[in-house]
C-alpha positions, 0 to 999 in steps of 0.5 A: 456492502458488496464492493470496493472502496477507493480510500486515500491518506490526505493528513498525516499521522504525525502527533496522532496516538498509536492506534491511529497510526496502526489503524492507517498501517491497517488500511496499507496507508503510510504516506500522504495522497497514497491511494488503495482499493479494500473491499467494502466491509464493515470491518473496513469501514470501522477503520475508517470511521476511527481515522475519518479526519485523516483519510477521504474514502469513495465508492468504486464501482465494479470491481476494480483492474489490476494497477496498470502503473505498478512497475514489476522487475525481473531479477535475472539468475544468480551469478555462478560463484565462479564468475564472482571469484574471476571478478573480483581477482580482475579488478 
């Protein structure tokens, strides 16, 4: 079962028991059409199998490439105390 399997959240969990629900949050899924890539093993499949009728799953073949579309920010350096203090008296 080496590989990846490509598995989106296509109903939602609402009115479904907690173990459902638990079992998506396991799978990092949390909202509707949300996709993510797990690696093809049998304790992954077995989530799936509890959840089948809310999620789709396919095979992805190779190993997957970093998401291209994943925005990251760059938090800049903290402020010196004194420049705060000088900001908040000009204002």
């Amino acid at each position: 079962m080496a590989g990846f399997l490509k598995v989106e959240m296509i109903h939602s969990a609402i009115a479904r028991d907690q173990r459902q629900k638990d079992t998506l949050r396991g799978l990092g899924l949390r909202r509707r059409h949300q996709q993510r890539i797990l690696e093809d093993t049998p304790a992954i499949r077995g989530m799936i199998r509890k959840v089948f009728d809310l999620v789709r799953f396919e095979p992805v073949a190779g190993k997957p490439a970093q998401a291209e579309a994943v925005v990251t920010y760059k938090l800049g350096p903290k402020p010196d105390a004194a420049q705060v203090q000088v900001s908040k008296t000009q204002a």
